[in-house]
FIPAMAR-687758 format. One record per atom (N, C-alpha, C): residue in one letter; x, y, z. Coordinates in steps of 0.05 Angstrom, whole numbers, plus 32768, in hexadecimal, padded with zeros to 4 digits. Layout:
N
AXYZ...
***
This chain:
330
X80107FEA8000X800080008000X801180178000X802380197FE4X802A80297FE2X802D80497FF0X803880548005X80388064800BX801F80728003X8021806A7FFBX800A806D7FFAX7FF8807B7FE4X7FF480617FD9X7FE080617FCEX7FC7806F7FD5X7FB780747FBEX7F95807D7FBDX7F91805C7FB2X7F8080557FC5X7F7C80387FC5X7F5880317FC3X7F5180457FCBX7F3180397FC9X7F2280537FC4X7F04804A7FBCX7EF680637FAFX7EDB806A7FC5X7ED780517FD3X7EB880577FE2X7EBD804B7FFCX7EB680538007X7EAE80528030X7EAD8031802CX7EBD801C8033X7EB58007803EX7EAA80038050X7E9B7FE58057X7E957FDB8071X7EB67FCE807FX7EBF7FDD8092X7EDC7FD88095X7EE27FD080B3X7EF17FC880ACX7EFD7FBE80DBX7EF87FDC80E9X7EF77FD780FAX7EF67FEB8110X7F0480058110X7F02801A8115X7F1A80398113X7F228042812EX7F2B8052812CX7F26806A813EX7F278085813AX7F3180928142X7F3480B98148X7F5080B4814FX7F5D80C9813BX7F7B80D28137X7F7D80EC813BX7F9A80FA8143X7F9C81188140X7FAE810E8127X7FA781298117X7FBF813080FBX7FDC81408116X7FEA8138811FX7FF6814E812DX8012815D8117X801881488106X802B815480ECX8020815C80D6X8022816980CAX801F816B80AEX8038817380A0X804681688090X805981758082X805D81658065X806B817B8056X80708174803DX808B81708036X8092815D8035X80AC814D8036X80AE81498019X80A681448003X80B181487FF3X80A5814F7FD3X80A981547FBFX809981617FADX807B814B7FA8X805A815D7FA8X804781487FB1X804581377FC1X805581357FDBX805681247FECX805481398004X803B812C801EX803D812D8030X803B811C8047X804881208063X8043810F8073X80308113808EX802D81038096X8014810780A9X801C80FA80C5X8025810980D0X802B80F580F1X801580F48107X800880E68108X7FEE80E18112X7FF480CD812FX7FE180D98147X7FE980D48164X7FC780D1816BX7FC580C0817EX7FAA80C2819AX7FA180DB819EX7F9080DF819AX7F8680F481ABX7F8980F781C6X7F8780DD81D3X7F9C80E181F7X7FB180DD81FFX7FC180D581E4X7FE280D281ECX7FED80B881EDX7FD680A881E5X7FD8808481EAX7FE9807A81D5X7FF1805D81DEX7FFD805981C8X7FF4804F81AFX800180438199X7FEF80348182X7FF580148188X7FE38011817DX7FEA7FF28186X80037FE6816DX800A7FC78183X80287FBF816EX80227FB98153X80337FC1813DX802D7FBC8121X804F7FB88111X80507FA280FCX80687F9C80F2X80717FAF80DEX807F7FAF80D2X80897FB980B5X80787FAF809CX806B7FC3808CX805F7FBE807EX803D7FB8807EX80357FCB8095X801D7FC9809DX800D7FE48091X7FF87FE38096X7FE87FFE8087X7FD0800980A2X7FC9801F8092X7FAE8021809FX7F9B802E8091X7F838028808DX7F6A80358082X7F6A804E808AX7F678063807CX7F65807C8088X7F42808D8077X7F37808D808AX7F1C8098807BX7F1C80B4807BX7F1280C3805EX7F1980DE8057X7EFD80E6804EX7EF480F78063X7EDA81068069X7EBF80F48061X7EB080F48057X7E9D80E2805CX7E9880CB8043X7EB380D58037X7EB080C3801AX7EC280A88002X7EDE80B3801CX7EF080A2800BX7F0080948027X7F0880798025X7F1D806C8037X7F33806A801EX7F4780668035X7F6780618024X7F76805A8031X7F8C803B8027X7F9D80388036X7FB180458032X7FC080478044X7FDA80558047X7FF6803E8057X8006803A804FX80238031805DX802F803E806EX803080358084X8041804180A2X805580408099X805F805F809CX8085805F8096X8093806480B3X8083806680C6X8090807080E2X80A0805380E8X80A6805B8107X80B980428106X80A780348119X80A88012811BX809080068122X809F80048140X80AF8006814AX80BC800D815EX80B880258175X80A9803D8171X8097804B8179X8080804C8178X806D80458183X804D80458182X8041805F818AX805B807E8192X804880988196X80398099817AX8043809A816DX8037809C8156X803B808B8142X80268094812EX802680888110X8030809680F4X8039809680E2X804180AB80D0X8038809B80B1X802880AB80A5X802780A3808AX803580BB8071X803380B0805FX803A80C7804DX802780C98032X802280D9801FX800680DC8011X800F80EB7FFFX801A80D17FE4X801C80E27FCBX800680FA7FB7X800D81077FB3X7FF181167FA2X7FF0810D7F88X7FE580FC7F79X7FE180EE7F68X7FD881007F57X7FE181077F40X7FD5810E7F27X7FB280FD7F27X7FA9810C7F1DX7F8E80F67F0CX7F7D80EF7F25X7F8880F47F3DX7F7D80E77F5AX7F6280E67F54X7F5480C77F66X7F3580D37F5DX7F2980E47F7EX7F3E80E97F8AX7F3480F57FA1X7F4280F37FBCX7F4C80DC7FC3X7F5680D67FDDX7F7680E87FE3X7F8280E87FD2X7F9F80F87FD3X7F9A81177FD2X7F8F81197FBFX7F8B81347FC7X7F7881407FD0X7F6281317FE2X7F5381337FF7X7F6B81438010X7F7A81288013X7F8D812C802DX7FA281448026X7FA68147800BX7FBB816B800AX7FA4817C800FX7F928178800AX7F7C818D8007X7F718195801EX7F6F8187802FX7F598188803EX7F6C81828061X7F83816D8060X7F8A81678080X7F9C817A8091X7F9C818E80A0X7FAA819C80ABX7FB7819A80C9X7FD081A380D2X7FCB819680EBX7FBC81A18103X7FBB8187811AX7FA281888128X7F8A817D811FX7F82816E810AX7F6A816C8102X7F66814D8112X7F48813E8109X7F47812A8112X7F3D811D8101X7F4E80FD80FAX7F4D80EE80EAX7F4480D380F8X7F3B80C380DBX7F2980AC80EBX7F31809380DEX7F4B808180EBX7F60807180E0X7F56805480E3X7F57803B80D7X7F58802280E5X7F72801D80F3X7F6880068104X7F857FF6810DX7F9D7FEF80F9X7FB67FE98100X7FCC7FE380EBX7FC47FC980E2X7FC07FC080C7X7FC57FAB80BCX7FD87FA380A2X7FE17F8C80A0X7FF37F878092X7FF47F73807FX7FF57F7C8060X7FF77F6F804CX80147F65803FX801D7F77804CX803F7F738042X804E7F698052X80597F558061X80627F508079X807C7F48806DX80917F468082X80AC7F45807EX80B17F24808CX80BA7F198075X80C97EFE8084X80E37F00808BX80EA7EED809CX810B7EED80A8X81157EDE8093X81387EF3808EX81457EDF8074X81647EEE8083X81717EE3807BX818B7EF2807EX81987F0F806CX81867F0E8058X81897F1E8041X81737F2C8040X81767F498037X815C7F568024X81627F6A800FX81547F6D7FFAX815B7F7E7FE6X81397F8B7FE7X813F7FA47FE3X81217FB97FE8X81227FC87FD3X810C7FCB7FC2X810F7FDF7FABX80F57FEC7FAAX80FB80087FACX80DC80197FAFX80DD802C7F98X80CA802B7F95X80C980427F81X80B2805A7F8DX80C080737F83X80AB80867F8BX80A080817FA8X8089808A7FB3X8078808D7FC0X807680697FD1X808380607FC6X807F80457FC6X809C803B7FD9X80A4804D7FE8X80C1804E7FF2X80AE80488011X809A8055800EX809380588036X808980388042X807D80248032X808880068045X809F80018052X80B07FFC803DX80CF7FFC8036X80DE80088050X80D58023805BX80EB80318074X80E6801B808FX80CC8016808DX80C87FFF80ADX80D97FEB80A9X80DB7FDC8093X80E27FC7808AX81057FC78090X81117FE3807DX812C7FE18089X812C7FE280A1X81257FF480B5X81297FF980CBX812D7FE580DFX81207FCD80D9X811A7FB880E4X81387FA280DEX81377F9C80C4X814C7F9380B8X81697FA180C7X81707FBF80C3X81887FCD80D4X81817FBA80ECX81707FBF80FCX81717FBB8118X817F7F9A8120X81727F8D810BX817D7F77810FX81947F658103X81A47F7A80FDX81BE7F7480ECX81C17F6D80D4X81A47F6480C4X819A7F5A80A6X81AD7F648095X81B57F518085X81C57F5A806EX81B47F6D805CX81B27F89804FX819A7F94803BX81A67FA8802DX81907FAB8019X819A7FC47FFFX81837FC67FFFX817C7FE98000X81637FF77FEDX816D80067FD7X815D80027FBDX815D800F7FAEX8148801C7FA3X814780387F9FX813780487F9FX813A80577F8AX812280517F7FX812280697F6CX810580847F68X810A80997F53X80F580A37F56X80FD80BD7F3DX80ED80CD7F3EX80F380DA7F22X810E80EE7F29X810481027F3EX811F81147F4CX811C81107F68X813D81167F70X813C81187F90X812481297F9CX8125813E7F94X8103814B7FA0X80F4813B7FA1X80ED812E7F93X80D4811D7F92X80D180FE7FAAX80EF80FC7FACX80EE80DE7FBEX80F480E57FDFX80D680DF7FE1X80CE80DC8003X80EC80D9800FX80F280D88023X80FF80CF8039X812280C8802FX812380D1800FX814080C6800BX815A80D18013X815480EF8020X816B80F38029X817280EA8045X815780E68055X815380D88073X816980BC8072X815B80B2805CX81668093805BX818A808D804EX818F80A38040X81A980A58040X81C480A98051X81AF80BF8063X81B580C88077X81BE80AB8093X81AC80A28092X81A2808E80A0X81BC807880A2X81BD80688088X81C38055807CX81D8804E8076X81D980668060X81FA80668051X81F6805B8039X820B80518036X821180428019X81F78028801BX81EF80248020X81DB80138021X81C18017800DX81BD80318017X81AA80427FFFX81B680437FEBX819B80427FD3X81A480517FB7X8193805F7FAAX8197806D7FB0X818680867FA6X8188808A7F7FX8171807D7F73X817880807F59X8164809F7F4DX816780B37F48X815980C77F3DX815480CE7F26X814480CA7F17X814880C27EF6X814C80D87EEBX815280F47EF6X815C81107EE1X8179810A7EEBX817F80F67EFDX81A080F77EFEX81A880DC7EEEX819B80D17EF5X81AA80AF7EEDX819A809C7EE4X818280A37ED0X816A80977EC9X816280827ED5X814C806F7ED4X813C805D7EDDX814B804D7EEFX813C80447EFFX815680327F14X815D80107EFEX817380087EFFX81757FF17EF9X81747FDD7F03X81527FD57F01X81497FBC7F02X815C7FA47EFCX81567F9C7EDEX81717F8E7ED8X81877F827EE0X81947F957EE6X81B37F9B7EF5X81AD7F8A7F13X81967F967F1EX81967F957F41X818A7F7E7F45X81827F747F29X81737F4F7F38X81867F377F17X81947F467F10X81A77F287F05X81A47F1B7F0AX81AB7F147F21X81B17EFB7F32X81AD7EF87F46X81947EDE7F49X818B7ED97F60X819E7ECA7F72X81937EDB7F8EX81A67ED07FADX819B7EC87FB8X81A97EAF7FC1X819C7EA17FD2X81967EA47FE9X81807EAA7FFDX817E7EAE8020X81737ECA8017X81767EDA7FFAX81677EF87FF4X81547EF97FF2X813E7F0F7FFEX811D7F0B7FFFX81287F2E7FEBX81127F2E7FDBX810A7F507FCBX80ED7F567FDDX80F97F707FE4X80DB7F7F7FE5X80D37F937FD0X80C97F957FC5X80BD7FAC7FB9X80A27FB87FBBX809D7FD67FAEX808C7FE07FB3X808C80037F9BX808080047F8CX808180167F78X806D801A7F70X806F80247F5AX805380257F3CX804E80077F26X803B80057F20X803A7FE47F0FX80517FDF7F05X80597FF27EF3X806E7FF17EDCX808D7FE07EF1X808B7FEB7F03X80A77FE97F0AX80A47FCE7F17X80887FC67F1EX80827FAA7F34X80857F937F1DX807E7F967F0AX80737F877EEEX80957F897EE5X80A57F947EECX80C07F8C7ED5X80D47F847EF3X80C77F897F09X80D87F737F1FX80CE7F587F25X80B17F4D7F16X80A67F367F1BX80B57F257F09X80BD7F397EEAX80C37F2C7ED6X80E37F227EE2X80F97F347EE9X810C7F297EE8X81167F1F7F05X80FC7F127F0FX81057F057F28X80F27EED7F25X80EE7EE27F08X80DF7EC97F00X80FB7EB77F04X81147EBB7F07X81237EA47F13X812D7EA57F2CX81247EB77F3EX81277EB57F56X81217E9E7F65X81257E907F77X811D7E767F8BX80FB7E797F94X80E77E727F88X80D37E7B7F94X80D07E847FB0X80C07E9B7FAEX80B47EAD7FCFX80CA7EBF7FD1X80E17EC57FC0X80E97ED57FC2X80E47EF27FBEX80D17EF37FB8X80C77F117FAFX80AF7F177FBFX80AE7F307FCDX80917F387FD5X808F7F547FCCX80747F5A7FC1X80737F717FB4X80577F817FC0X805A7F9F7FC3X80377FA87FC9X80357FBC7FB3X801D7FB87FAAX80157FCA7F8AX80077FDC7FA3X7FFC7FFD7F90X7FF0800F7F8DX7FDA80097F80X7FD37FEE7F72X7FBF7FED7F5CX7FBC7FCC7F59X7FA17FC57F57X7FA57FA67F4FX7FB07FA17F3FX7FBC7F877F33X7FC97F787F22X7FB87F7B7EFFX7FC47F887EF1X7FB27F8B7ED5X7FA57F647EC8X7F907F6F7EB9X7F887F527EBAX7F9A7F4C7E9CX7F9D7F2B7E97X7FAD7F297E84X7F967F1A7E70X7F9F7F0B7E55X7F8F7F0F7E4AX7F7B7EF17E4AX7F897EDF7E5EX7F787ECD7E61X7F607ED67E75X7F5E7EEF7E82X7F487EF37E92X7F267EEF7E83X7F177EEF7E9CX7EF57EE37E8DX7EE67F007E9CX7ED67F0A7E8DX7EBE7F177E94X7EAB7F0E7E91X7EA17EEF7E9FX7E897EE77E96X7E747EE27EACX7E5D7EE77EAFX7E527EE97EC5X7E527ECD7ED7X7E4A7ED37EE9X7E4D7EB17EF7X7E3F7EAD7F1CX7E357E967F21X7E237E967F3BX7E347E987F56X7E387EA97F69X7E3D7EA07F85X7E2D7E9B7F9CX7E2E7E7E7FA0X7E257E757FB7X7E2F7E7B7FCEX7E247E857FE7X7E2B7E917FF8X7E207E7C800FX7E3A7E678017X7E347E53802EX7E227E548046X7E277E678050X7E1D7E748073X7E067E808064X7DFD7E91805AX7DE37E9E8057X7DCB7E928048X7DE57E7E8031X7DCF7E66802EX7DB87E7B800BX7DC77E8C8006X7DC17EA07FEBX7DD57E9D7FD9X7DC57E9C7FCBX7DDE7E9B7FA7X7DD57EBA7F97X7DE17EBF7F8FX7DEB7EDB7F7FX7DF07ED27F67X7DE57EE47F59X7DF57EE27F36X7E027F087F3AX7E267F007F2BX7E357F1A7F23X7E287F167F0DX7E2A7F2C7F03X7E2A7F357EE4X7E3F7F407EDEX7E467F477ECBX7E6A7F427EBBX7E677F687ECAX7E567F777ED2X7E637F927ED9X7E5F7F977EEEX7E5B7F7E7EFFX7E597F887F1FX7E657F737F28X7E737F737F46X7E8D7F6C7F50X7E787F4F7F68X7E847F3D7F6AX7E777F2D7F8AX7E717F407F9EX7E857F4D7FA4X7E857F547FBEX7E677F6F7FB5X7E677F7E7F9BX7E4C7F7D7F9AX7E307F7A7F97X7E327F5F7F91X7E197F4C7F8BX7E167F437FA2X7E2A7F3B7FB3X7E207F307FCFX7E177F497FDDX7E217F5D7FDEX7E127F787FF3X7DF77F817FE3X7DF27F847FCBX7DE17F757FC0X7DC67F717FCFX7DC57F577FD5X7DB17F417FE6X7DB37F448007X7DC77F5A800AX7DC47F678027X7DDA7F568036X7DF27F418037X7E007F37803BX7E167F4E803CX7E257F51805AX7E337F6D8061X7E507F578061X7E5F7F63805DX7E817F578052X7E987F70805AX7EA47F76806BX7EBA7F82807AX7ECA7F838051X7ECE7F9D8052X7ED27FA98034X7EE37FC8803CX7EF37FC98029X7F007FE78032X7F077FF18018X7F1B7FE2800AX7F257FF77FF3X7F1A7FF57FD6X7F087FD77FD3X7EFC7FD07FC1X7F097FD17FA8X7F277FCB7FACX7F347FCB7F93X7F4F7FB27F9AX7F477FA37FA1X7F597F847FA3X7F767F917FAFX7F787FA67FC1X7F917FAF7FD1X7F8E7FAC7FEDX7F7C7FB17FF5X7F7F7FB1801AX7F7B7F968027X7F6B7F85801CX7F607F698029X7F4C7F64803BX7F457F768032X7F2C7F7E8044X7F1B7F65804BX7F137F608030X7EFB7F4B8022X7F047F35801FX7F197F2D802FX7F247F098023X7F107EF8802EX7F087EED801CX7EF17ED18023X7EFE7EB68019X7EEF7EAB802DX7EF77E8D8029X7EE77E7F801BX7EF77E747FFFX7EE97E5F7FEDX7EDE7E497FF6X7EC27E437FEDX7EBE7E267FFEX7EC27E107FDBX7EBC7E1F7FCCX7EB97E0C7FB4X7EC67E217FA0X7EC77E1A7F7BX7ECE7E217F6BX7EE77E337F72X7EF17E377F4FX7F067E467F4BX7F017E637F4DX7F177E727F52X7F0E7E8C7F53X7F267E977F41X7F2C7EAB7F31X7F387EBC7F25X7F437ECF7F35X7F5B7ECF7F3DX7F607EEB7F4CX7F6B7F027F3DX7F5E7F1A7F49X7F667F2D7F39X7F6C7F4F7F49X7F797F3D7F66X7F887F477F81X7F9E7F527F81X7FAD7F657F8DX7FC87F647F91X7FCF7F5F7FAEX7FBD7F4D7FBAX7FBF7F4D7FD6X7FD27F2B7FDDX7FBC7F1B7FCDX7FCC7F037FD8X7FEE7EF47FC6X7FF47EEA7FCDX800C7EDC7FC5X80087EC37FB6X80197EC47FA2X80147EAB7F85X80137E977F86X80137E917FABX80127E737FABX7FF57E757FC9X7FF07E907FC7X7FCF7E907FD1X7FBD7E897FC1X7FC47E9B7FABX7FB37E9B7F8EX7FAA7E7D7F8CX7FC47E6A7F8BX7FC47E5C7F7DX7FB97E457F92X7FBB7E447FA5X7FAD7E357FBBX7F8E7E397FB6X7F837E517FB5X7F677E527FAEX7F577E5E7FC5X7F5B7E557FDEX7F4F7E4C7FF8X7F417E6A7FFAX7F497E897FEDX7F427EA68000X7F427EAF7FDEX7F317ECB7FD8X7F267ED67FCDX7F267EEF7FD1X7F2C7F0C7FC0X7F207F217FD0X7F087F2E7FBAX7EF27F237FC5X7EDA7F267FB4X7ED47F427FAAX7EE97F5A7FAEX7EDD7F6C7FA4X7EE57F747F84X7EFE7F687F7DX7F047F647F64X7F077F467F57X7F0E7F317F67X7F0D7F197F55X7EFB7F0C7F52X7EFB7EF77F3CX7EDD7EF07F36X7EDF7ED27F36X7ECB7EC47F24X7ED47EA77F1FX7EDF7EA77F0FX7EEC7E8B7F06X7F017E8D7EF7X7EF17E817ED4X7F087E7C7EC6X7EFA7E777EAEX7EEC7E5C7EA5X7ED27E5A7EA8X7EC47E387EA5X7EC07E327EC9X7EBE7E407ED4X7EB37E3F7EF4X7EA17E4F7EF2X7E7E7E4B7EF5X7E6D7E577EF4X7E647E5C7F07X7E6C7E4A7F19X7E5F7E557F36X7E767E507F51X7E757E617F6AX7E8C7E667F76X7E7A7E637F92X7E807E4C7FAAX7E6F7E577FC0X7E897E5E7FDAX7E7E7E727FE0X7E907E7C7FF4X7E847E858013X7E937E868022X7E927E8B8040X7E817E968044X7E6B7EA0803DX7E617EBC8043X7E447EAD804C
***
């Protein structure tokens, strides 16, 4: 969840919130601001890993996840950062527009799609806005002697969040690639050759996730964990064909039609489903398959979730191709 991303368009039915102070506001770097957000009584946040997020709901009409870049090591606070997106359909520049400090914001608990496994090794590559997972993640890694390299790229140093912090920080460890100095970062170059005991994290724009999937197709499987800004484009074996879900527990079957989603054919028939970004990023909506294939069309689960079958996130994937009917948890 990309630093954050503009991740969803309408008010889910979502986990639980609370009331935040904005007590920072600052603009750290070109279209980028950050938000250091505290208790209103000084309490702490509860424990959360590297690579966790939180729903942030923006006035009465849009939620969005955002990636904790604070350090998960302090619980005074929480800190996100909030690119201003060209083209935004609202949530980014809701929050330049509209969040000042002192205000009061209305956050979920930390949850986590991106989680960090133990390896001896890590290689981190962020792009853009897509750098703020990535700082918990080192931080964690430093602390515990982890062998690691971030490489970073982004269009100019103005533009990249936290890169002089992390240089600062680090050292030679960082690499700051800025493409009016030293064009595009080299992909290529930085995954040649796969290492053994090396986990990749990444986290960018499609373009850059889609040409580190490609040249880490000979990596040792599970070596790669990635978080999109955007679900996974569909390729061209995908189906738009309508199809039945049976819904176990309620004991109702639904027909989608090729332009409406499960998750809204089941709300639909009045069947309420814990929902937030409605775009196959937060995981809001993972349901459990009881029968048929499903098509995923997520950037939430992992290629050997997918491929297990067992969870779903019904607000973008569907059934799959020649599976007409799908019954699930619900």
């Amino acid at each position: 969840m990309g630093g954050l991303s503009a991740r969803a368009d309408r008010r889910g039915v979502g986990a639980s919130t609370r009331e935040v102070i904005a007590e920072r506001v600052d603009r750290i770097a070109d279209g980028v601001v950050s938000l250091v957000l505290v208790t209103p009584d000084g309490s702490p946040f509860q424990p959360w890993e590297p690579g966790a997020h939180i729903d942030v709901h923006l006035g009465d009409q849009y939620v969005r996840q955002y990636s904790l870049c604070s350090s998960p090591d302090d619980l005074s606070h929480l800190r996100v950062a909030v690119l201003d997106v060209p083209g935004s359909r609202g949530g980014s520049r809701w929050i330049h527009g509209n969040v000042r400090p002192g205000d009061t914001l209305e956050i979920s608990e930390p949850r986590n799609n991106f989680p960090v496994r133990d390896s001896r090794k890590y290689l981190f590559l962020a792009g853009g806005i897509g750098i703020t997972p990535i700082i918990p993640m080192i931080e964690r890694a430093a602390e515990a002697g982890k062998d690691w390299r971030l490489v970073y790229g982004g269009r100019s140093r103005g533009s990249m969040a936290f890169a002089e912090q992390l240089v600062g920080t680090y050292g030679d460890r960082v690499d700051v690639v800025a493409e009016d100095e030293r064009g595009r970062m080299d992909l290529a170059g930085v995954l040649a050759l796969p290492r053994a005991h090396m986990l990749v994290y990444a986290c960018g724009p499609g373009g850059m996730l889609r040409a580190v999937e490609d040249l880490c197709m000979g990596w040792p499987p599970g070596s790669l964990h990635t978080e999109r800004f955007a679900a996974t484009a569909l390729g061209p074996g995908s189906v738009a064909e309508p199809f039945e879900v049976e819904l176990a527990r309620s004991g109702k079957t639904v027909s989608v039609p090729t332009d409406r989603t499960i998750l809204e054919a089941v709300e639909d028939v009045g069947v309420r489903v814990l929902s937030s970004c409605r775009q196959g990023l937060c995981g809001t909506c993972e349901t459990t398959v009881v029968s048929g294939e499903p098509e995923h069309r997520d950037a939430v689960l992992t290629q050997d979730d997918q491929d297990g079958g067992a969870t779903m996130m019904i607000c973008v994937s569907r059934a799959a191709a020649g599976c007409g009917r799908l019954v699930l948890d619900l």
